[in-house]
C-alpha positions as CSV (number, residue, x, y, z in Angstrom):
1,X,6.6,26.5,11.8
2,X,2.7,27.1,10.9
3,X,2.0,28.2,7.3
4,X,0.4,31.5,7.0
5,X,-2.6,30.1,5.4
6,X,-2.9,27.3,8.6
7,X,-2.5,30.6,10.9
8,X,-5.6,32.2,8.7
9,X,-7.8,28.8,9.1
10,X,-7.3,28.7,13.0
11,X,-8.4,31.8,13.2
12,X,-11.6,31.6,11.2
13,X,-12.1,28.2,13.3
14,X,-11.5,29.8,16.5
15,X,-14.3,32.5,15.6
16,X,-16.6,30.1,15.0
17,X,-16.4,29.3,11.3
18,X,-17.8,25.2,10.5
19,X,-15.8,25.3,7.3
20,X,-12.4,26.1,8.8
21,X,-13.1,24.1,11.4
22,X,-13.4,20.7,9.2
23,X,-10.6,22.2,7.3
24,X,-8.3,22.5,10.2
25,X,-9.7,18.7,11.3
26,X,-8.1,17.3,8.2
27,X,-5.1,19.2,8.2
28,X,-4.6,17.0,11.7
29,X,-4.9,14.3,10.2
30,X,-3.1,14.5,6.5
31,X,-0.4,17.2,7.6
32,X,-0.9,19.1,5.2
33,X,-0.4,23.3,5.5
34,X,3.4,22.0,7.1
35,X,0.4,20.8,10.4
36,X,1.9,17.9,12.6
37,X,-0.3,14.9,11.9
38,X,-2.4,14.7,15.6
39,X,-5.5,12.8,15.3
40,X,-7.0,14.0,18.5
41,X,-6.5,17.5,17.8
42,X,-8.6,16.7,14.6
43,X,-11.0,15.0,16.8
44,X,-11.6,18.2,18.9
45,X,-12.1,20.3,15.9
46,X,-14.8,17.8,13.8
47,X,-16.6,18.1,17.8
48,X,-16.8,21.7,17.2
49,X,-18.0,21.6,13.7
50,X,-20.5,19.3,15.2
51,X,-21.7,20.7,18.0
52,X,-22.1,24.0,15.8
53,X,-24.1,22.8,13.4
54,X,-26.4,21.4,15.3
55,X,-26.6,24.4,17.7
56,X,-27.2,26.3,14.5
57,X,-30.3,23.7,13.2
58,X,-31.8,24.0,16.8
59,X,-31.8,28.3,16.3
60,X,-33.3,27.2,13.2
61,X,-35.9,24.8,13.6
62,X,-34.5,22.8,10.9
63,X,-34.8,18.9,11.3
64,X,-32.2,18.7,8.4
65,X,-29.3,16.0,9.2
66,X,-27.5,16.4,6.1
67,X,-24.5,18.6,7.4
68,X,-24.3,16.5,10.6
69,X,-23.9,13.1,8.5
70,X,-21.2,14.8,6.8
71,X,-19.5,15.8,9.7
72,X,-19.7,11.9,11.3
73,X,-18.6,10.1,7.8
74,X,-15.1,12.8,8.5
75,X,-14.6,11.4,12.0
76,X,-14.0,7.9,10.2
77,X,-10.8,9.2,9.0
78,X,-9.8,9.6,12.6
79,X,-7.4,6.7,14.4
80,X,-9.5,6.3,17.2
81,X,-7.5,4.2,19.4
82,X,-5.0,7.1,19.4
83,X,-7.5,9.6,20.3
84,X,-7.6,7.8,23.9
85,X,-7.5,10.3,27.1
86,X,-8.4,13.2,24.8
87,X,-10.8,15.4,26.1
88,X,-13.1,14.9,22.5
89,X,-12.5,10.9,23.0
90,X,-16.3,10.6,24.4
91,X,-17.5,12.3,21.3
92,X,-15.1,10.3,19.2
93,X,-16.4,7.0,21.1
94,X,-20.2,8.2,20.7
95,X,-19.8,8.9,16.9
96,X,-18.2,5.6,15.9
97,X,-21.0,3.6,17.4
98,X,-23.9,5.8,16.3
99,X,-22.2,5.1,12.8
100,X,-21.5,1.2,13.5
101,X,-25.2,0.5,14.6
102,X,-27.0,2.5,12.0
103,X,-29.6,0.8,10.3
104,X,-28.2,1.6,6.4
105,X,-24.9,-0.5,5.4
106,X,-22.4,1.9,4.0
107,X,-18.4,2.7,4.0
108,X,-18.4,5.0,6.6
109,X,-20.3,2.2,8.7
110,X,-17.4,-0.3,7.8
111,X,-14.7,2.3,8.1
112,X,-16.2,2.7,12.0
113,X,-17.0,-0.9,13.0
114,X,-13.3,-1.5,11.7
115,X,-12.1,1.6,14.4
116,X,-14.1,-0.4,17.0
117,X,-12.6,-3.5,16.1
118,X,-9.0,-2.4,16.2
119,X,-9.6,-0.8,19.8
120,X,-11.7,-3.3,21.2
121,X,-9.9,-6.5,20.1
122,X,-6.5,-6.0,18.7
123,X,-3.8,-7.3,21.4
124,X,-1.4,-3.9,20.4
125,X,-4.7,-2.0,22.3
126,X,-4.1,-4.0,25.5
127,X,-3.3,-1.8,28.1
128,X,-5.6,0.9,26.4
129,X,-8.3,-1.5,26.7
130,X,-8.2,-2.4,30.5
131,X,-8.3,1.8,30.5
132,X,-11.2,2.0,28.7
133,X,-12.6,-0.6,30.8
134,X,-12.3,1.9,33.9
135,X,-13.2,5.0,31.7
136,X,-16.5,3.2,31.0
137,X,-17.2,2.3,34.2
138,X,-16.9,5.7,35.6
139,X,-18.4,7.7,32.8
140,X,-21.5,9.9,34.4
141,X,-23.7,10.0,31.6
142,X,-25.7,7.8,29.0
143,X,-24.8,6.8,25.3
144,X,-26.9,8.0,23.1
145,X,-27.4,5.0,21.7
146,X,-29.6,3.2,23.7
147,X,-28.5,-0.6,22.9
148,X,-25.2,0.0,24.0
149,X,-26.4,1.6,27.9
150,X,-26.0,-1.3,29.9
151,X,-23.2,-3.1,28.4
152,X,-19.3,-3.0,29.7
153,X,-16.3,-3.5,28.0
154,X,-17.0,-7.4,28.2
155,X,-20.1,-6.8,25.7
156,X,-18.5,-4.3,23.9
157,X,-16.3,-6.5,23.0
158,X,-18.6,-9.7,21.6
159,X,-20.4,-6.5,19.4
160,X,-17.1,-5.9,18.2
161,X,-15.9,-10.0,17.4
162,X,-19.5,-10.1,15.4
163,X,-18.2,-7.4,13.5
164,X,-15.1,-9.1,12.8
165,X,-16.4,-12.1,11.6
166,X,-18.8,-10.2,9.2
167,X,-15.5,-8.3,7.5
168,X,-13.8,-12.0,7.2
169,X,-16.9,-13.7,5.7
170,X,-17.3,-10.8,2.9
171,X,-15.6,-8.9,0.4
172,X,-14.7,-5.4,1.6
173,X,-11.7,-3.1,2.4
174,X,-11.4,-4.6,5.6
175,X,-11.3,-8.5,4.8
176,X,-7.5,-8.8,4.4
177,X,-7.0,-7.3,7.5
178,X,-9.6,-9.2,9.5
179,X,-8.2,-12.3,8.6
180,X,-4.9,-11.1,10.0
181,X,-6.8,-10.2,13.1
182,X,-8.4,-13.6,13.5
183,X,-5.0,-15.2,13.0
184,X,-3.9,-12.9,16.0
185,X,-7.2,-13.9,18.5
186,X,-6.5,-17.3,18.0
187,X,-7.0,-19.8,21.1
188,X,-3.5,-20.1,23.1
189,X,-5.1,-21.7,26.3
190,X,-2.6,-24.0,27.5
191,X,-4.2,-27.3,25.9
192,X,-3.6,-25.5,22.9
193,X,-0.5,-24.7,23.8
194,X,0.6,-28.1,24.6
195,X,-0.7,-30.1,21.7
196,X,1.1,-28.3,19.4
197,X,4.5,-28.4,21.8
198,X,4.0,-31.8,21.3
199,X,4.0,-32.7,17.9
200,X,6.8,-30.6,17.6
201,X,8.7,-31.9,20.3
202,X,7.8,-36.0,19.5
203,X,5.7,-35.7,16.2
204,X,2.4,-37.0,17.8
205,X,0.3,-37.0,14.7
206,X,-3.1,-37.0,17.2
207,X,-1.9,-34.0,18.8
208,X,-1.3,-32.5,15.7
209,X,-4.4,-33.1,14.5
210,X,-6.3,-31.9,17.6
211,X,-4.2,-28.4,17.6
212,X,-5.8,-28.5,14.0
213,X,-8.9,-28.8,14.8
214,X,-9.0,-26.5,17.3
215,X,-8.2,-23.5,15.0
216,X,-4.4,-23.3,15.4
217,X,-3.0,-22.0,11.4
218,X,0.4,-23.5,12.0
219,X,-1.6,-27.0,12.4
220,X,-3.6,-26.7,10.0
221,X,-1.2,-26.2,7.2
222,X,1.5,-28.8,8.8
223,X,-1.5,-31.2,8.7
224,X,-2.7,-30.7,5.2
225,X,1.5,-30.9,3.6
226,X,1.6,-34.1,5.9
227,X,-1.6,-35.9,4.2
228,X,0.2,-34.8,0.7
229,X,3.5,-36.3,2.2
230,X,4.8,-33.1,1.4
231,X,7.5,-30.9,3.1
232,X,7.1,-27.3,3.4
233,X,10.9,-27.1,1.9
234,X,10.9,-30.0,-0.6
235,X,9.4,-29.6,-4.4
236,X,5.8,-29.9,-3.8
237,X,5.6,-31.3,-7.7
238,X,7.4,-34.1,-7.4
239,X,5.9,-35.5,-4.4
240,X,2.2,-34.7,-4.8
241,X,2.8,-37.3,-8.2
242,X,2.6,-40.0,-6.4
243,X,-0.3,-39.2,-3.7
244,X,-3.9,-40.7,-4.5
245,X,-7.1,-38.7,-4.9
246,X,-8.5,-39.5,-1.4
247,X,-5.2,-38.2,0.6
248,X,-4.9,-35.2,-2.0
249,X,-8.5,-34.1,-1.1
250,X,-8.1,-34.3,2.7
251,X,-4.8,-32.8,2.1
252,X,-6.3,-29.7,0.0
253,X,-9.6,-29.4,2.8
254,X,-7.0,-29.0,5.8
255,X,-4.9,-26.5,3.6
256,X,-7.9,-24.3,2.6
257,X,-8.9,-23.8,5.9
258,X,-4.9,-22.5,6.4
259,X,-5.5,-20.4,3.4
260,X,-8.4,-18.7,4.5
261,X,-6.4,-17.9,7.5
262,X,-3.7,-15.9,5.2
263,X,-1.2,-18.4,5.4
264,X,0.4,-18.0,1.6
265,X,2.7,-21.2,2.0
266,X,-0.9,-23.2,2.2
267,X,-2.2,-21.0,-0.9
268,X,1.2,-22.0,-2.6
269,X,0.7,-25.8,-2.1
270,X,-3.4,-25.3,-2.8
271,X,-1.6,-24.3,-6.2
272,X,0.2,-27.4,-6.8
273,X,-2.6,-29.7,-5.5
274,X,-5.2,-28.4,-8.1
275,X,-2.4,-28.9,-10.9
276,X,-2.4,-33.0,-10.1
277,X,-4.1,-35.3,-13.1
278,X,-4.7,-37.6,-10.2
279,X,-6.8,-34.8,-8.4
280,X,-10.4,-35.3,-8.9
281,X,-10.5,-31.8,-7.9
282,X,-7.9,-30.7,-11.1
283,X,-8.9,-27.1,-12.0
284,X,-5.9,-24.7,-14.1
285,X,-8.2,-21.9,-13.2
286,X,-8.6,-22.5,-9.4
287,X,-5.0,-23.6,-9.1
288,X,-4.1,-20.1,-11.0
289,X,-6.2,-17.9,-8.4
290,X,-4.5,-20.0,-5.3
291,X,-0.8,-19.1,-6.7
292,X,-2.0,-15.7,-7.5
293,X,-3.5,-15.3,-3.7
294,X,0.1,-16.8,-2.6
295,X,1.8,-14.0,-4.8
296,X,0.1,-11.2,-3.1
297,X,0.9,-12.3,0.4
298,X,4.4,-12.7,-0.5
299,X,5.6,-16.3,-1.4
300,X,8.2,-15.9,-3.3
301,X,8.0,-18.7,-5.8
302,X,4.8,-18.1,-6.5
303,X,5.6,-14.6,-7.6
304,X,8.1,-15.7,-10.1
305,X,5.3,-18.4,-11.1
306,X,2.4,-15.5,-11.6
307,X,5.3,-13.2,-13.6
308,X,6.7,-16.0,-15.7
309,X,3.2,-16.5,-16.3
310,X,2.2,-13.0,-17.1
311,X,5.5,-13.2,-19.9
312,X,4.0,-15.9,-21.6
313,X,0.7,-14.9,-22.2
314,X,1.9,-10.9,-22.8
315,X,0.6,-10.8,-26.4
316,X,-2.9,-11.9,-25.3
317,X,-3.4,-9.5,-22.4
318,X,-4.8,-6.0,-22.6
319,X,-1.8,-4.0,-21.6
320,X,-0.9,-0.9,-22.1
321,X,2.6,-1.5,-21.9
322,X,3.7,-4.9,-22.6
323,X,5.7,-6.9,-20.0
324,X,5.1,-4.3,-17.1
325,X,2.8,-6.9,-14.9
326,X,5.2,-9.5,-15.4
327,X,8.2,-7.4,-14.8
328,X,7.0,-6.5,-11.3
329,X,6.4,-9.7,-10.0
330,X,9.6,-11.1,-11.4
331,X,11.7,-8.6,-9.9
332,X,9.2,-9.2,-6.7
333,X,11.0,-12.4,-6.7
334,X,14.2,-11.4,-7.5
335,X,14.5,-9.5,-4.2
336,X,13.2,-12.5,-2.2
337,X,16.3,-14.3,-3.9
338,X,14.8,-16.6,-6.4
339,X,17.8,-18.0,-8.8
340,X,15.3,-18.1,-12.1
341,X,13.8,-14.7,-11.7
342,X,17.4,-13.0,-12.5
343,X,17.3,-14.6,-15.9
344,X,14.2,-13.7,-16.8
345,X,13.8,-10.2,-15.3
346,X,17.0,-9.8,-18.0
347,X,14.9,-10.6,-20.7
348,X,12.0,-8.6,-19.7
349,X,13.9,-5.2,-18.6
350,X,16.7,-3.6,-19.8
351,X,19.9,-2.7,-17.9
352,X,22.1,0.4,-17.7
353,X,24.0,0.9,-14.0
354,X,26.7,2.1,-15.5
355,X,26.2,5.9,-16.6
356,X,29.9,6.9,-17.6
357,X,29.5,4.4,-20.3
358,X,26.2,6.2,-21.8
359,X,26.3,9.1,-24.5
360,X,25.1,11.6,-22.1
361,X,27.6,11.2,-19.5
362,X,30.0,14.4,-20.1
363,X,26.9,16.9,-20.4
364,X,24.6,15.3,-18.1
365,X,27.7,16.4,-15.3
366,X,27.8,19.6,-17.0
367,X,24.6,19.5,-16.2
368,X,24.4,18.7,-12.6
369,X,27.0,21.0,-12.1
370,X,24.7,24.1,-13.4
371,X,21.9,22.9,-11.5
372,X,23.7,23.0,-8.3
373,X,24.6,26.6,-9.0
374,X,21.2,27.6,-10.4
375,X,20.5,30.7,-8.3
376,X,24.4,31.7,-9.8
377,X,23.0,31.4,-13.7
378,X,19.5,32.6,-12.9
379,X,17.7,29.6,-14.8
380,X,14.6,29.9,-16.8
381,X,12.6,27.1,-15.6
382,X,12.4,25.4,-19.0
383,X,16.4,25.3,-19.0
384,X,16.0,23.5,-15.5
385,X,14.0,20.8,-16.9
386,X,15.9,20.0,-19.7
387,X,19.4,19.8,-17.5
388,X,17.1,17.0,-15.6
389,X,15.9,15.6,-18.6
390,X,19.4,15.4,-20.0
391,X,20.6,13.7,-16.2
392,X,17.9,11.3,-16.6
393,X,19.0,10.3,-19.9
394,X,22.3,9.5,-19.1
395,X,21.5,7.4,-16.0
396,X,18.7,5.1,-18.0
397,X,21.0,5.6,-21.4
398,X,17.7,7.2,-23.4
399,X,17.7,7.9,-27.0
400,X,17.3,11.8,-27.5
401,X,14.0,11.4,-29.1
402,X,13.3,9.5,-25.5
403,X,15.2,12.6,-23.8
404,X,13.1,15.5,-25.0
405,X,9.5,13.4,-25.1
406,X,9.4,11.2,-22.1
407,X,6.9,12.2,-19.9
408,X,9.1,12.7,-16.7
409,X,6.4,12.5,-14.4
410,X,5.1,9.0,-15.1
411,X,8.5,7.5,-16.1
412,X,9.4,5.6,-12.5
413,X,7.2,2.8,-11.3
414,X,8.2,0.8,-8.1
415,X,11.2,-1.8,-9.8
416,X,11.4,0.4,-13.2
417,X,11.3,2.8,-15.5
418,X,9.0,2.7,-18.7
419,X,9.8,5.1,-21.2
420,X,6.8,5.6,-23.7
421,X,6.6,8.1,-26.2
422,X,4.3,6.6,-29.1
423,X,2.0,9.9,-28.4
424,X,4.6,11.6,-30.3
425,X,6.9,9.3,-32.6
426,X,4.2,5.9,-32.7
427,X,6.5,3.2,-34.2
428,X,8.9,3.4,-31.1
429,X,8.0,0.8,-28.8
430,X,7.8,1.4,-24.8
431,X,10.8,0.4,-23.4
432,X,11.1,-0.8,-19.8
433,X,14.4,-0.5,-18.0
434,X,15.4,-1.7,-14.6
435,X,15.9,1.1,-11.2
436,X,19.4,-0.7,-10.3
437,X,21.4,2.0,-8.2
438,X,20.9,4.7,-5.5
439,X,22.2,7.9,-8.1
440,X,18.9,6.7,-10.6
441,X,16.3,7.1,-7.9
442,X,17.8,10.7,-6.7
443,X,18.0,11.3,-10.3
444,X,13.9,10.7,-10.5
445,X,13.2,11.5,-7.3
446,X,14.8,15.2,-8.3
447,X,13.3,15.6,-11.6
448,X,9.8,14.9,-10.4
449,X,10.4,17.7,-7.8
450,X,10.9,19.9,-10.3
451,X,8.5,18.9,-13.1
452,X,5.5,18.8,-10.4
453,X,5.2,22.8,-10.2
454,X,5.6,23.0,-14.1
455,X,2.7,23.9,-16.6
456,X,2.0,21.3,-18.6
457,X,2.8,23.8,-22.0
458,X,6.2,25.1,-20.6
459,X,8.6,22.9,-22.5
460,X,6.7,23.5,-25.9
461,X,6.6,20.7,-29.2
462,X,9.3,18.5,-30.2
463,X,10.7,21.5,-32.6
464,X,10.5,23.9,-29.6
465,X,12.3,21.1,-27.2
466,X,14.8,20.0,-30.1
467,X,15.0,24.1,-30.7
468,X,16.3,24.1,-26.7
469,X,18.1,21.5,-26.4
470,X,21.0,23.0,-29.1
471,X,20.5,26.6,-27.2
472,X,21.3,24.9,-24.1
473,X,24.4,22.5,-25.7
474,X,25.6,25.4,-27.1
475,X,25.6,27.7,-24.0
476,X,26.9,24.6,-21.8
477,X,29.6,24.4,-24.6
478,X,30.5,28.0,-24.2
479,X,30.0,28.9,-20.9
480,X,30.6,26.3,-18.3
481,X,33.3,24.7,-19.9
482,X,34.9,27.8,-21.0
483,X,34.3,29.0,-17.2
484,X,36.3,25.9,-16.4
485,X,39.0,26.1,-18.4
486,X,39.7,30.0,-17.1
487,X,39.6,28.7,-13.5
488,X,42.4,26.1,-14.6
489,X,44.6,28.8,-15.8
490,X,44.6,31.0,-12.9
């Protein structure tokens, strides 16, 4: 059901209003004010904006664009690929290339040569492509852009690959994705096809290295672990010992090119190479950045590598709490199954999955008891956040100094929880302890709720919380559990 504030905005839209329109447009597309997310919805309302501003600069006379350019840099936010058959699509399709083929480089630019890309190219847009290939072909009127008049979906389409090739060449939001893309578009013509059925079928080395050559990933990478003697399962380390120079930098030229394709496995080995004395090439820096690169795309080894890494060197790194980086690439490779990260993700974070053995157990259910009664007690809200506090405690066995001062709100990351309260009580170290069950992350996930729509000042200074925290012991003492006792008797 519509908020009554959405219901307020439409109105104003409807009437007319630019403001509510755009507001209304990015309601669409973030859902917020409880709005479905529909991107061509949004689309229709940025047209109106649009169309009245620029009806309102003609009544004018005013040659000023400003408002307009505001409007178009919006519409990048705008999936336009979903937007297909909607009756603003035209506008949509107009704005993206007026902002693709404008002469100044900026994000909006790259955020709408991307749109084009993903419509125009990506195989998921098939079938909406051979319909835009008809709507283009029937469409009465001219694009405003002139350049673009004559040209079909065909030409369209070579616009859009230049574009793609730009994003993978340079450094911007959309290189990791273009990459993927390329790997996608790759060649699969039959000859293609057929080389690379070969080798695997009889290990024809020739045909392996024509698939290579012709661009296929796969090939590339076999190629480069084959001129290393190496085996994509086998320990890279102990076989690239024995390989000389020459074959080691063939080997690393075939596996950059697979790297630059996004393969991680080729990273991973790049890695291993660079780490050789016999390597001419030998760089610990370069060899570093290729496990790093393999890290981030997901190979597991090399994210127990980069966190075991990260351990070592913790008390030269600039970190605000020490161990954190490392934890979260250790645990990365932990849930990928690697047999060393368990060891050392024990040494790094702490471990408490077991709440009835913690100090807190017997009041933190008290506790959750309460809270799921709270309209029956009639809870100030600082009482609330303290039962939460005290549930959280129990779960990640905290100290009560680390009960009443943890900062609730920035207490879970993705694998832990890091419990720092030096803003207070400076000689107690940060403590890191590991997420393990299902009843922690509810606990979190519950106690942010609740601590999101708090004032910052509610719960007071340590005497005030300390002050609280005996009121509410006390009254938990008295009440619930004499409450209890009465219900056993009757």
């Amino acid at each position: 059901m519509a908020s009554r504030e959405f219901l307020k905005i439409l109105s104003s839209a409807r009437l007319g209003d630019v403001s509510a329109q755009q507001k209304l447009a990015s309601a669409y597309l973030t859902g917020d004010l409880k709005t479905p997310i529909q991107p061509a919805n949004a689309l229709i309302w940025l047209e109106k904006s649009f169309f009245s501003i620029q009806n309102q600069l003609l009544e004018e006379k005013s040659s000023s664009s400003a408002e307009l350019s505001k409007v178009l840099s919006k519409i990048v936010g705008v999936p336009l690929a979903s937007t297909f058959n909607s009756p603003a699509f035209g506008f949509g399709w107009d704005s993206f290339w007026r902002l693709a083929t404008a002469d100044e480089a900026s994000n909006a630019q790259d955020a709408a040569r991307w749109q084009l890309i993903y419509l125009l190219l990506d195989p998921l847009n098939q079938e909406t492509q051979s319909q835009l290939a008809e709507w283009l072909k029937k469409r009465n009127f001219s694009t405003p852009i002139p350049q673009l008049s004559n040209l079909d979906l065909s030409g369209l389409q070579k616009i859009a690959k230049q574009y793609l090739g730009e994003f993978a060449e340079r450094e911007s939001a959309f290189t990791t994705q273009a990459k993927e893309l390329l790997i996608k578009l790759q060649p699969k013509n039959e000859a293609l096809s057929f080389l690379w059925a070969t080798w695997l079928e009889t290990q024809n080395e020739q045909a392996l290295i024509q698939a290579a050559e012709l661009g296929l990933t796969a090939a590339k990478f076999t190629y480069g672990l084959r001129l290393a003697q190496l085996d994509a399962d086998a320990n890279l380390e102990k076989k690239i010992r024995d390989k000389s120079n020459a074959s080691l930098k063939k080997a690393a030229h075939w596996l950059e090119l697979a790297a630059k394709d996004g393969n991680r496995n080729a990273w991973y080995a790049l890695g291993e190479i660079y780490r050789r004395p016999q390597f001419s090439g030998y760089n610990a820096n370069e060899s570093d950045r290729c496990f790093d690169r393999a890290a981030d795309l997901g190979h597991a080894q090399a994210q127990f590598r980069k966190g075991a890494n990260l351990w070592r060197k913790r008390e030269k790194t600039e970190e605000q709490i020490r161990g954190l980086q490392a934890s979260y690439w250790v645990w990365q490779a932990h849930q990928q199954g690697v047999p060393e990260a368990k060891e050392l993700l024990s040494k790094i974070l702490e471990s408490c999955p077991h709440p009835k053995k913690n100090q807190w157990y017997e009041l933190a259910t008290i506790a959750e008891q309460v809270l799921s009664h709270h309209a029956e007690h009639k809870l100030d809200l600082d009482w609330v956040l303290l039962f939460h506090r005290i549930i959280i405690a129990n779960q990640f066995n905290l100290s009560k100094a680390e009960l009443l001062l943890g900062e609730v709100g920035q207490l879970q990351h993705e694998h832990c929880v890091v419990v720092d309260i030096r803003w207070e009580l400076p000689k107690i170290l940060p403590r890191l302890i590991q997420i393990e069950t299902i009843q922690q992350r509810r606990a979190l996930l519950a106690a942010g709720k609740a601590f999101a729509g708090a004032e910052p000042d509610l719960e007071g200074n340590l005497r005030q919380r300390r002050y609280r925290f005996d009121r509410v012991g006390d009254w938990l003492a008295k009440t619930v559990i004499k409450t209890q006792v009465d219900a056993e008797v009757v």
